[in-house]
N, C-alpha and C positions, 0 to 999 in steps of 0.2 A: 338636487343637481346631479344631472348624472357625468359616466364617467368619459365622456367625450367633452361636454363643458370644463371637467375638472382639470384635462390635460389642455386646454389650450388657455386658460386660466391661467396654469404654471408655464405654460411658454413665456408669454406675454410676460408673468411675473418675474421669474426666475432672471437672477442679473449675475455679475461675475462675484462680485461683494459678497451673496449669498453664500458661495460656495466655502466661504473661513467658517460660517456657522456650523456645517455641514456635522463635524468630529462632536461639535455640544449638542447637536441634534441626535445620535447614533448614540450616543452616549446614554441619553434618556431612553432608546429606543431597543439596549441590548439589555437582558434579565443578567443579572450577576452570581457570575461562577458561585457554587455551594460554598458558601463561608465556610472556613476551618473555623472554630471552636478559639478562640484565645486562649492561648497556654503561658495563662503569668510566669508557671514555671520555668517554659522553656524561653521566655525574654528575659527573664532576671538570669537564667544560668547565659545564654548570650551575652548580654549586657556585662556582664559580669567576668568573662573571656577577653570580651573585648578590650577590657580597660586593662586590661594586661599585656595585649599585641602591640608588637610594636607597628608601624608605618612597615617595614618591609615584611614583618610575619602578616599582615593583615592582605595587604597585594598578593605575598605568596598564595593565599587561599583561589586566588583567583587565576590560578595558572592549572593548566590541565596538559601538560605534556604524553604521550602516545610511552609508553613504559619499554621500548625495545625488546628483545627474546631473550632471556637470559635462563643460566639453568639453574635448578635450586642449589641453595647454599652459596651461590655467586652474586647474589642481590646486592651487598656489601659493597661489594667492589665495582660494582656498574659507576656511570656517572651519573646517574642520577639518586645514588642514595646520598651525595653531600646536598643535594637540593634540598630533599628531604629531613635531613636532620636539620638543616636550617634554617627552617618552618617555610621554603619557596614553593611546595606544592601543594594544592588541594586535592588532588585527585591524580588517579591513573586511566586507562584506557590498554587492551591490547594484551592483557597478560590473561592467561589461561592455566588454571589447576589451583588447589583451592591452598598446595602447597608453597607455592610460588608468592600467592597475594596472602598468606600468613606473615610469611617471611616479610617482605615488604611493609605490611600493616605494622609489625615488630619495628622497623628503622623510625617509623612514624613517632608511636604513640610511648617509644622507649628512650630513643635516641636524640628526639626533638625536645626544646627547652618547653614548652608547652603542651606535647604529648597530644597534639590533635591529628582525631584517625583520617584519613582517607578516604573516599570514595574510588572505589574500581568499577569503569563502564567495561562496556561491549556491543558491539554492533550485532546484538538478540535479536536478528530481524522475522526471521520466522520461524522458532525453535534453536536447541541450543545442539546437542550433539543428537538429540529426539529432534530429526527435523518435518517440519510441515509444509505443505505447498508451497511456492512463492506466493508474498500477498496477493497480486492480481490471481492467482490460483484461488486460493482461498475464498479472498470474495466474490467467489462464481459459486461456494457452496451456498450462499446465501443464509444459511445456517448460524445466527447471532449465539448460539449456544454451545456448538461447535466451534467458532472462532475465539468466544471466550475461553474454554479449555483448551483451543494452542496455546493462549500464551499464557495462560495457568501455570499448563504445564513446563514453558519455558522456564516461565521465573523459577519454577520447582526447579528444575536443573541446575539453570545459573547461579544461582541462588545457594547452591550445592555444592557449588565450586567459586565460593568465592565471589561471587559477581554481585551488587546490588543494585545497575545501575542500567538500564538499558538502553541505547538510542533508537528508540522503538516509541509507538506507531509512526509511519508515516504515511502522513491522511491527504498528500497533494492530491488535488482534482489533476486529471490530465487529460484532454483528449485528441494526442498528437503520439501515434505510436512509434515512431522514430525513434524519439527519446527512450533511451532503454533503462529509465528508471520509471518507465512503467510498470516494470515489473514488479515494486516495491511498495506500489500503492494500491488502494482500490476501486479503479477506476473514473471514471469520465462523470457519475451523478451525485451531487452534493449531500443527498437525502441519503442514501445507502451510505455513501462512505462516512457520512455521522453515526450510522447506525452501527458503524466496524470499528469506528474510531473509543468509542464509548465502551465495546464489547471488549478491544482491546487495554485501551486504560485501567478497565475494571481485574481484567483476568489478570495484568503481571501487579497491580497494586492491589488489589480488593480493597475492603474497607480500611485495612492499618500496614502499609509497607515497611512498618518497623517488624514485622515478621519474618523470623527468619527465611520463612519459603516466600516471600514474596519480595520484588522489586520497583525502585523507580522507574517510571515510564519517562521517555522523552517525546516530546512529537517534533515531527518534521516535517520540512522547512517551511519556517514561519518566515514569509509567505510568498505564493504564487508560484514556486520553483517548478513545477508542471505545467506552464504557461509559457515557459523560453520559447523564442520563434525558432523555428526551425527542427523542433525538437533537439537542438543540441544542445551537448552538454556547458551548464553554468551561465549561458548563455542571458540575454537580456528580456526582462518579461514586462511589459505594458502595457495597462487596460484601465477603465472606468472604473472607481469607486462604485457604480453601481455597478457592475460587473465582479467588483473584487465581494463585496456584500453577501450578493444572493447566489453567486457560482461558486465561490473560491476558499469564501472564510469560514461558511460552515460546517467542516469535519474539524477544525479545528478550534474554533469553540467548543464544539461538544467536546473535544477531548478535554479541554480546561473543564467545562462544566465538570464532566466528568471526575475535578479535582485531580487532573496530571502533576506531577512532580517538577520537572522543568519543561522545556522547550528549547530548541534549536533553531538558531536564525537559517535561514537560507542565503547560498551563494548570490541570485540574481538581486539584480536593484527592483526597487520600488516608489513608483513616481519618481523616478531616475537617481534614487539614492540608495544605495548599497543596502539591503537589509539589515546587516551587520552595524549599519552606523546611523540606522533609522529611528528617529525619535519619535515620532507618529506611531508607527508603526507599533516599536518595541515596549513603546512606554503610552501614549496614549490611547491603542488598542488596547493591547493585551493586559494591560496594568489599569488601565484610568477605567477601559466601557466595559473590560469581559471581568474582571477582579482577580485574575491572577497573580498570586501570590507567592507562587515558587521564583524557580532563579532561572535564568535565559544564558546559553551556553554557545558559544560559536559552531559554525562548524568547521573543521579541518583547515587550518593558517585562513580563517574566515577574513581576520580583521588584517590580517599581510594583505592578503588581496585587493583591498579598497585599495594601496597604492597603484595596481593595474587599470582600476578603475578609472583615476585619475583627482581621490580623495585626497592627497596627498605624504608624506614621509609616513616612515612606522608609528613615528612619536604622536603627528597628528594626525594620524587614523584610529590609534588607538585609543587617543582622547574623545574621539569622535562615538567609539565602542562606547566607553564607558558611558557619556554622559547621552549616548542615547537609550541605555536600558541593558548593556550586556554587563553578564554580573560572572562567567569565567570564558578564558581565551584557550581554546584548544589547541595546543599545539607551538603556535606562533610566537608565544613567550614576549610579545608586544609589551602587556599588561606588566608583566616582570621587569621586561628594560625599560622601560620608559615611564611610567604612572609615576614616578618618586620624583623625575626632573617636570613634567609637566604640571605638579603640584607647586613645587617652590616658584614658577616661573606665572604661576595665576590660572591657568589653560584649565584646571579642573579640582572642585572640590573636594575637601577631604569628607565632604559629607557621602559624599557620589563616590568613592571609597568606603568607607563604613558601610551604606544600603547594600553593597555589592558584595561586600564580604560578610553580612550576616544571614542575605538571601541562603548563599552557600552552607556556614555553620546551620543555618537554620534547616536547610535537607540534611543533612548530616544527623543532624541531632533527632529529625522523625523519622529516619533509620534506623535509629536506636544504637550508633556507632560512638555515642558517647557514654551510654551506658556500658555498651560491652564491645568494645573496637573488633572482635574476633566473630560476633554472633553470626556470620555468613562464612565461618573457616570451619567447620565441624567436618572433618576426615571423615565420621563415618558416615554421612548424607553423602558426600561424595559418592564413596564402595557401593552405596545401594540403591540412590534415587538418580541416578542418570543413567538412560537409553535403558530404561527400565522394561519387562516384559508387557507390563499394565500401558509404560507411556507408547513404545511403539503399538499397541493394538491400537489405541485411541488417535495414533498418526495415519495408519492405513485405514482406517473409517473414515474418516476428514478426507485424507486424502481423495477419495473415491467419491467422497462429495464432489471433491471438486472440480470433476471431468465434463467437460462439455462434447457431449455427441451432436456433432456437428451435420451430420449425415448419413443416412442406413437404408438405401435402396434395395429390396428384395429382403428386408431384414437381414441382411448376410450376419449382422451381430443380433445375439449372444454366437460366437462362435462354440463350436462342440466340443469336448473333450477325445476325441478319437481323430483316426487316419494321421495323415505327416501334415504340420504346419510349418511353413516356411518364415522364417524369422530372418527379414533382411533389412539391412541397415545399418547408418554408423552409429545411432544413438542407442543400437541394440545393445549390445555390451560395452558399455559407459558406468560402469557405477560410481565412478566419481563424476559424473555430472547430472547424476538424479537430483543431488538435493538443489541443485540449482544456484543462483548468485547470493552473495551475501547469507553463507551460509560458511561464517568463520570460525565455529567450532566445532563444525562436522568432521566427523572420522570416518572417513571414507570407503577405510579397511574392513567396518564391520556390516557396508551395507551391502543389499544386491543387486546386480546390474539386472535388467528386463530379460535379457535371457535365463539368466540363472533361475529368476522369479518364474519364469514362462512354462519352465523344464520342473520345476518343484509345482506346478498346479497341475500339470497333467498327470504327474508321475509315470507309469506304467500302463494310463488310458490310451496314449496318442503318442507321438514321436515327435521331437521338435528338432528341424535341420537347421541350419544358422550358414548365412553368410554377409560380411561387410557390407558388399555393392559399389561403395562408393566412399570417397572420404567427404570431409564436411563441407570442404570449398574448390573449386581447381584450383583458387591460387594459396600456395602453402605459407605465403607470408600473412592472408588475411586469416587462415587456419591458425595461425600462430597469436595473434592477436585475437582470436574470438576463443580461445584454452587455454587461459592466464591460470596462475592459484592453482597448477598442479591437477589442472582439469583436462589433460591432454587426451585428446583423442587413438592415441596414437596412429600417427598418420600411417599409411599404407604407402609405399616409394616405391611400388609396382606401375604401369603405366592402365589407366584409367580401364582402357577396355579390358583389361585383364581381366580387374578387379570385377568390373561389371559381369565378362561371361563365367565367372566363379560364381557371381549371385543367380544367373539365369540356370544353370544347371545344377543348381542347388532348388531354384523353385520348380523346378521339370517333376523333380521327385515328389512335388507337395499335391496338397487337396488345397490349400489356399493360402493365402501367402499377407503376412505380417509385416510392413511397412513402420518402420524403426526410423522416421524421418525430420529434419528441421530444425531447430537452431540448439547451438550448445549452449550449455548454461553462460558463459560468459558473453554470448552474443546480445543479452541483454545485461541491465545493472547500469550501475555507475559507471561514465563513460564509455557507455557502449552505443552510441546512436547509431541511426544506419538512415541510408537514404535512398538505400531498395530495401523493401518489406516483402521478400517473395521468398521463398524457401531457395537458396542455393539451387542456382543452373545446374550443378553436376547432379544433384540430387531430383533434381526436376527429371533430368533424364533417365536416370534410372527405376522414377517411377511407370516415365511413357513406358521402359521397355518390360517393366514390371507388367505392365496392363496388356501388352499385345502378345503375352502368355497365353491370355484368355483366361486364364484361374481367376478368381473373386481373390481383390485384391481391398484389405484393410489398411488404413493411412493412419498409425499410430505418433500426433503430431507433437514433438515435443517444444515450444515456444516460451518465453517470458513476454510476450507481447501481440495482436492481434498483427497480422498478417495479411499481404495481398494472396486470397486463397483461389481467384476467380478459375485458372485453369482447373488445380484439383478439384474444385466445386462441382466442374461441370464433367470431367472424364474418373475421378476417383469415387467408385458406389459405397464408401463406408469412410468418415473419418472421426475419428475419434479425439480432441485437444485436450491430452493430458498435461500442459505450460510444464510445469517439473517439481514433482508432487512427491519431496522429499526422502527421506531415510529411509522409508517403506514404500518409495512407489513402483519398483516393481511389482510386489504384491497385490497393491491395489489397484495396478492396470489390470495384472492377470484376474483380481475378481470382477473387473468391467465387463472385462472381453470373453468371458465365460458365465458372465449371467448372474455369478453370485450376488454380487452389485448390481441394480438398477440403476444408469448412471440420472441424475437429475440438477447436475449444474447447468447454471445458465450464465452467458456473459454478462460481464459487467460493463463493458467495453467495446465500441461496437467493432465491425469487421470492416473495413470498403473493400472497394472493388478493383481499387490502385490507388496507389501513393498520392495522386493526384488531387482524388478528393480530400485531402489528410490538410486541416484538424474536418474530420465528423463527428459528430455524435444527435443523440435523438430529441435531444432537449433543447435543439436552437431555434433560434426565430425567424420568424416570416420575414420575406425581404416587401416591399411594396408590389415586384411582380412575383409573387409564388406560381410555381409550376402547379397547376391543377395533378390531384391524385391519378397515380397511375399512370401520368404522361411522360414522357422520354424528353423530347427536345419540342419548344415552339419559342419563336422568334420572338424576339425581345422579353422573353423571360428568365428567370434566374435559372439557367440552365447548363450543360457543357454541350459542345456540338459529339463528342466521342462516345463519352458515357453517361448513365442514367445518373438522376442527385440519390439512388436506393442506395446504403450498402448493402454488400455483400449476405449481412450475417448482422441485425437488429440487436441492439441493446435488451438485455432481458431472454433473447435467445439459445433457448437448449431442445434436442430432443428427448427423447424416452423409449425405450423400450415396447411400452405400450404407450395407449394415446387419451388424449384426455379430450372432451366437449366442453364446450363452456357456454350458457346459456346468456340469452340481456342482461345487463345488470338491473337490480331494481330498487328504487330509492324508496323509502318510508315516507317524503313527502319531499315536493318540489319548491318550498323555498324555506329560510331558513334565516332568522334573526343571527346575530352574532354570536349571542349567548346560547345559541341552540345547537344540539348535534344533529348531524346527516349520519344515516344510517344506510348502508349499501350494501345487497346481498347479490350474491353471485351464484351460481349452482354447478358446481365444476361434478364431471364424471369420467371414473378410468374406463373406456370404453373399447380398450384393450386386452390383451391376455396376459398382461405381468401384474404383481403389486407393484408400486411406485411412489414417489413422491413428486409435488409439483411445484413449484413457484409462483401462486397465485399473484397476479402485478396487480394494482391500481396507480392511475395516472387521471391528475385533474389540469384543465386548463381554463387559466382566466381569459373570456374571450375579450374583453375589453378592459383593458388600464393607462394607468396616467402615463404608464412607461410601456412598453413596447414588452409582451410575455412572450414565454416559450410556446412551442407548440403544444407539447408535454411536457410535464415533470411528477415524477414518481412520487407517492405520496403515502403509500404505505404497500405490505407486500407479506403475505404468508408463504410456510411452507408446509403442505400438509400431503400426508399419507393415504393412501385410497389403495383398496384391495380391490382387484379387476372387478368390473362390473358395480363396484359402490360408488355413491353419489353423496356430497356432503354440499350444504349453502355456508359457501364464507362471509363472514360478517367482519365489512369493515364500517370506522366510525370517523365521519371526517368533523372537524372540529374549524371554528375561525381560529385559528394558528395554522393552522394546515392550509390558510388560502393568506396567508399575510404574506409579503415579500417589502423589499426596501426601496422607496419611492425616489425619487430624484433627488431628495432634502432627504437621503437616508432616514427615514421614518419607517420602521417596520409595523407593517399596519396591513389591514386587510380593503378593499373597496368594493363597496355595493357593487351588483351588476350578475349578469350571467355568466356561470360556469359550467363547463365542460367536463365530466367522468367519464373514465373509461375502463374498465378489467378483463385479463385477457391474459395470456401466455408468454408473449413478451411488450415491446414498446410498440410497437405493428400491429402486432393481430390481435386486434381487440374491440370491442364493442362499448356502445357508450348511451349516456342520457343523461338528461341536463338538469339547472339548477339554479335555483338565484338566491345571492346572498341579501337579504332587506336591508335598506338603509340602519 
């Protein structure tokens, strides 16, 4: 039978009845997270805890209040240390120094009739006071071994200072750049972002998180929160179970598989019910088909908010938490007032109490914070293992991975280390907004802005002039709201043209001139959307007048999010997307921009050409009238009348330095049992004058299934090194797992028929040949 009979088969078949079977069908159809090991030990020492708590010490576990600032030796007297001695908290979040959460741990495990320690989070999102790219930065290095040593290194840090807890990775798919928590994930394809997800669980847990230098991993949000319409923020997300399936849920599985510690619900709803209060979701996803085993943790007054929703009071929202799978309330303190009257009154089990609270002692305990409540307080790890000289080297490498050269006409980069360089911009001298959003233990004080970094790489070779040009917005109120967190620009209250003809007679004096351009750190993040993606009009202008200098003008972009870039695209001859590449990334732009560096990221994410086309990305599907390749606009097809369906700047897209060839791909043999592997070589060559590195893609496409496929989806992907003029065959191995996807009765399964390969340089330029999988 083939696969055109099989799809109208399930037309015909498929009824609404069917659709309850669906979660017992997926069920069978997901492999189950790596079993933990049973540790009689640690159920009999539980077990054995518990029958000692009382009803209100057992709830308190489940409370996660935000710890306010307090200074050492004042912890005592805060309000929240009577919480604590009277067994109402499980955990902290939000405190910083290893002296602080000593102190703290102390009211715990001293002062409390039971003497159970705490858990301290933190928002670890990419690096700790050693910061690294933003995630969408990051995942442009493509670098899975590089990615695992960020956050290696983080836990090392935090880890240092008290922290063992982090709300880290988050693996949202997104492909709606508005939403400015793009910046916190990585990116728009399912198969990469599993691949980061996995790197990162592994690095801040490795195999045993009861190590001192390592921590709890969180992921986030479980699920779809990179799917809100509009890309705004918290906003409401709705799509197809086969959509949430094969797009959405697998970077986060893989972080479960990966054996993650807990999980974080997400703000939006799901099949129109609150994540936070999802039982599907919470408990027969992640609990019943993947076997996750850790505890599930709200986010930020997650389960207050279901009253906005229109879930109903605290008391029954909170019920609604609990008994759909959440096991602590951040913040909201729901879980604390209310679980003890909702119990007496019938609304919720004491058993759904107990699961909830042994989840919790249960991370706790493979912490190892029952063995030694203090094992993450050691003052001297503090003195000597943060913003270390080892960990910032290994941030400015990464970092420098992770720059996308975007554009280099005349090669005007590697620029030279001699004559006057003109350094203009507002993001030139920023160093408190290199490390970028969500970057809440960085210390600002100790890093350097792109100027200082610029002037220490030339030394004494070249001369570097500096001026503003511009501030970040003309209007100072949206300036003010895009420099939260102490990230201030300091604005310029001179009147614009000034400011401007100080930047032009500052480039009169250059041989080429350095463009310091594009959004501040807080222009992306948590509640940061925006609904123009174009680099600030003031800024827009002072690049035109930048360019009608005539000097070779470089566009050094600094972004948390993919951009409408089409003017600079077409009038700017060099850009460079450094997003904001942490504690070191002056450094590592100055090794970009001087050659030290061969830059070799590529996006993750694609670019368009305006907002309009927004959501894009490379992985979507054929409509019934597809626009033939390489057409602009034809009548009654899926078209726009204004602009082309291209983006701007392809998924998988970066340059280099030098350039690479890529031969056909060529298959070992053309068709292939289930149980068989496909074998694909490729023969890539640096056909350039630099060494380099490149991001080898492959991309398969099922041309016929039951369900409607992508065009492309990424399927595997190297990153290998070539010294100019060498040539290496890459070997990839495609496997039936690698062609299965999840069918309309959620069946993850593969189906006979022809497939499409393709490897190439990014999701566009690529070359292909075919295949058939045998019945």
């Amino acid at each position: 039978m083939n696969k055109a009979t099989c799809l109208t088969i399930l037309a015909l078949a498929f009824a609404p009845a069917a659709f309850a079977q669906k979660a017992a069908v997926a069920n069978a159809s997901f492999t189950a997270q790596k079993a933990v090991k049973a540790d009689p030990k640690m159920d009999q020492f539980i077990s054995s805890l518990m029958k000692k708590m009382t009803l209100d010490e057992k709830i308190g576990q489940l409370n996660l209040p935000s710890s306010g600032d307090f200074t050492t030796g004042t912890a005592s007297n805060t309000g929240i240390a009577q919480k604590i001695q009277a067994g109402q908290v499980g955990g902290l979040f939000n405190i910083k120094s290893v002296a602080k959460i000593r102190e703290v741990q102390k009211l715990a495990v001293e002062k409390s009739r039971l003497k159970i320690p705490l858990i301290f989070g933190m928002d670890v999102i990419h690096g700790y006071e050693t910061v690294f790219p933003i995630p969408l930065g990051l995942s442009c290095s493509w670098d899975m071994q590089a990615i695992e040593k960020s956050a290696r290194i983080a836990a090392t840090e935090a880890s240092a200072d008290g922290i063992c807890w982090t709300f880290s990775p988050m693996v949202d798919i997104s492909r709606d750049p508005r939403w400015g928590r793009m910046s916190e994930g990585s990116g728009e394809d399912p198969y990469l972002g599993s691949q980061i997800a996995r790197a990162m669980v592994q690095g801040y847990q490795g195999d045993n998180y009861s190590k001192p230098n390592r921590i709890m991993a969180c992921v986030k949000h479980f699920a779809l929160y990179g799917a809100i319409e509009a890309g705004r923020e918290y906003n409401t997300a709705d799509m197809s179970h086969v959509q949430m399936y094969n797009d959405y849920f697998p970077p986060y599985k893989a972080a479960v598989d990966a054996g993650a510690g807990s999980v974080m619900a997400s703000f939006n709803t799901v099949d129109g019910i609150p994540a936070t209060g999802n039982k599907w979701l919470l408990t027969d996803v992640l609990r019943k088909q993947w076997g996750f085993n850790g505890f599930v943790v709200t986010d930020y007054t997650g389960i207050n908010e279901m009253t906005a929703h229109g879930m109903g009071d605290l008391q029954q929202v909170s019920a609604l938490a609990l008994k759909a799978g959440v096991d602590m309330d951040m913040v909201g303190e729901g879980f604390l007032t209310t679980l003890k009257k909702s119990l007496a009154e019938g609304k919720i089990r004491q058993q759904e109490i107990d699961n909830a609270c042994r989840n919790v002692l249960q991370a706790k305990y493979m912490l190892g914070l029952f063995a030694d409540p203090y094992r993450f307080c050691n003052v001297k790890r503090a003195q000597t293992e943060i913003y270390s000289e080892a960990n910032r080297k290994a941030a400015r490498e990464i970092a420098a991975k992770s720059f996308v050269l975007l554009k280099n006409d005349n090669n005007i980069l590697p620029l030279k280390k001699s004559g006057t360089i003109a350094l203009i911009g507002p993001l030139a001298d920023a160093k408190n907004n290199m490390s970028g959003t969500w970057s809440v233990a960085a210390d600002a004080s100790k890093y350097k802005s792109f100027l200082t970094a610029l002037k220490d790489a030339v030394g004494n070779k070249a001369k570097i002039v500096y001026a503003k040009g511009s501030n970040l917005d003309a209007d100072p109120a949206f300036e003010t709201r895009a420099t939260m967190f102490g990230k201030t620009l300091n604005r310029d209250q001179r009147p614009a043209n000034e400011i401007l003809q100080e930047a032009l007679k500052t480039a009169e004096k250059a041989d080429v001139i350095v463009a310091a351009v594009g959004e501040s750190a807080e222009m992306s993040g948590e509640s940061s959307s925006r609904s123009n993606i174009q680099i600030p009009k003031i800024q827009q202008e002072l690049l035109q007048a930048l360019l009608k200098t005539g000097k070779p003008v470089v566009l050094v972009l600094f972004t948390g999010r993919p951009l409408d870039l089409t003017w600079e695209s077409k009038n700017v001859p060099a850009i460079l997307n450094v997003w904001f590449g942490g504690s070191e990334a002056g450094d590592a732009i100055s090794d970009v921009l001087f050659g030290d560096v061969n830059p070799s990221g590529k996006l993750t994410a694609t670019f368009p050409q305006n907002v309009g086309q927004v959501p894009l990305y490379y992985n979507h599907k054929n409509t019934g009238r597809p626009l033939g390749e390489g057409e602009w606009f034809q009548k009654f097809r899926s078209n726009y009348l204004d602009v082309s369906n291209d983006p701007l700047y392809p998924f998988g897209f970066g340059l280099s330095y030098t350039s690479f060839s890529y031969e056909k791909p060529v298959l070992d043999k053309n068709k292939i049992s289930k149980n068989e592997e496909l074998h694909v070589t490729v023969k890539v060559t640096n056909t350039g004058n630099y060494d380099g590195e490149e991001v080898v893609q492959l991309y398969i496409r099922d041309l016929v299934g039951s369900i409607t496929q992508p065009v492309k989806e990424l399927k595997g992907f190297q990153k290998v090194f070539l010294k100019k003029g060498e040539s290496k065959n890459i070997l990839f191995t495609i496997t039936n797992n690698d062609l299965k996807f999840y069918n309309l009765e959620l069946k993850f399964d593969s189906e006979p028929g022809d497939f499409e390969v393709f490897t190439g340089t990014n999701s566009h330029d690529v070359q292909s040949a075919n295949f058939t999988l045998l019945p």
